[in-house]
Structures are given as C-alpha cells and as structure tokens.
C-alpha positions in Angstrom: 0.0 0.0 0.0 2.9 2.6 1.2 4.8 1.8 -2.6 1.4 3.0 -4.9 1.7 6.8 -2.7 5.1 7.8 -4.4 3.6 7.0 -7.6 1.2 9.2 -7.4 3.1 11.5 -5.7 5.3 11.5 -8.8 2.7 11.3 -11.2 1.5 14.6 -9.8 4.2 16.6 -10.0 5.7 15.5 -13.4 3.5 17.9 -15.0 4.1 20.5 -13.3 7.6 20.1 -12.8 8.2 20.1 -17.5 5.7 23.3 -17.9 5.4 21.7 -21.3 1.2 21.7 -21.2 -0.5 24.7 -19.2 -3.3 23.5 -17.3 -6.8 24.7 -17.9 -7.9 23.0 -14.7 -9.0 26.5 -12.7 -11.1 27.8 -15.6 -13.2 24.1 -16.0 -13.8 24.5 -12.1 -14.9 27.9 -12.3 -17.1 26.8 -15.5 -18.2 23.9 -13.5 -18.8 25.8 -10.1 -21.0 28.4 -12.0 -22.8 25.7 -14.0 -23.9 24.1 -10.4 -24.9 27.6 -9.2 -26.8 28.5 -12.4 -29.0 25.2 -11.6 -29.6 25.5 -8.0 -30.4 28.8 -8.4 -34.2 30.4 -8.6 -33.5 32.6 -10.9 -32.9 31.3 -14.7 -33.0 32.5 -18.3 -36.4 30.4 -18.7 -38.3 29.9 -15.0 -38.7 26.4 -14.3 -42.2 27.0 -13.9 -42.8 26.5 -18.1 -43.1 22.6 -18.9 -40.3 21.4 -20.3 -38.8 24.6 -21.1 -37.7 25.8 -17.8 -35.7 22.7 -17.4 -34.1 22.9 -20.6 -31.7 25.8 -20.0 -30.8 24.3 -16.6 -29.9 21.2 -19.1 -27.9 22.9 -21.5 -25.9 24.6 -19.1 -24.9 21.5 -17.8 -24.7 20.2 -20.8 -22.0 22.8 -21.6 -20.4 22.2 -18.2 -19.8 18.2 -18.8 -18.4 19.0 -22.3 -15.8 21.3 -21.3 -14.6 19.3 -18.3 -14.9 15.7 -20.7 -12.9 17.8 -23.1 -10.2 19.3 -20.3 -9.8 15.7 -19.1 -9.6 13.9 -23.1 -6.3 16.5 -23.6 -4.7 16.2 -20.6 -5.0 12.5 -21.5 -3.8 12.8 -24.6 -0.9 14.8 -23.1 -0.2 11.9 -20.6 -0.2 9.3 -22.7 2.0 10.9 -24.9 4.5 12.0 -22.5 5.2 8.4 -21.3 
C-alpha cells in the first residue's frame, strides 16, 4: 500500500515540474462551479415553472459544463499518454 503513494506522488508533480502543457484545470472548475450555481439557483434564463422549457436551459448549461470538463480531461490525457 505505502509503494502505490510515491507513484502518485510522482505522477502529480511531473506535469508541473516540464511546464510543457499549461493546465486549464482552474477555468473548468470555475465553469463547473458556476454551472452548479446556475442550476440551483431560482433565478434562470427560462423559469422552471414553463413545462419542459424551464428545465431545458438548466440542461444545457450542464450540458456545456460536462463537455468542457470531458474535453479538459480527453487532452490532458492525450498529453499523458503521450508523455510516457
């Protein structure tokens, strides 16, 4: 169990430590944060009061958010993967 920790340790810090890819990771939680706040809160483009329609911006919004985090994780992926 002890010997997987500096693995990951290591893992973590390799990209950090070659400043070859910049990470996009704060803007995708800020994207992510606001989608979760957009749907919790009252107040919306469309009310969810209309059938169907309220609910759909809530949707798309999270549609959006799941794309761009999917997308963030796909090229750091492809980055990884490459690297090794």
């Amino acid at each position: 169990m002890r010997k997987s920790k500096p693995k990951a340790r290591a893992r973590k810090k390799r990209p950090a430590a070659t400043k070859e890819k910049p990470s996009p990771v704060e803007s995708t939680l800020v994207v992510i944060v606001a989608a979760i706040i957009y749907v919790v809160n009252p107040l919306d483009v469309i009310p969810d009061a209309l059938p169907a329609l309220g609910f759909l911006d809530d949707a798309t919004v999270l549609a959006l958010a799941v794309r761009r985090a999917r997308q963030t994780l796909d090229d750091f992926m492809t980055w990884e993967t490459a690297a090794s």
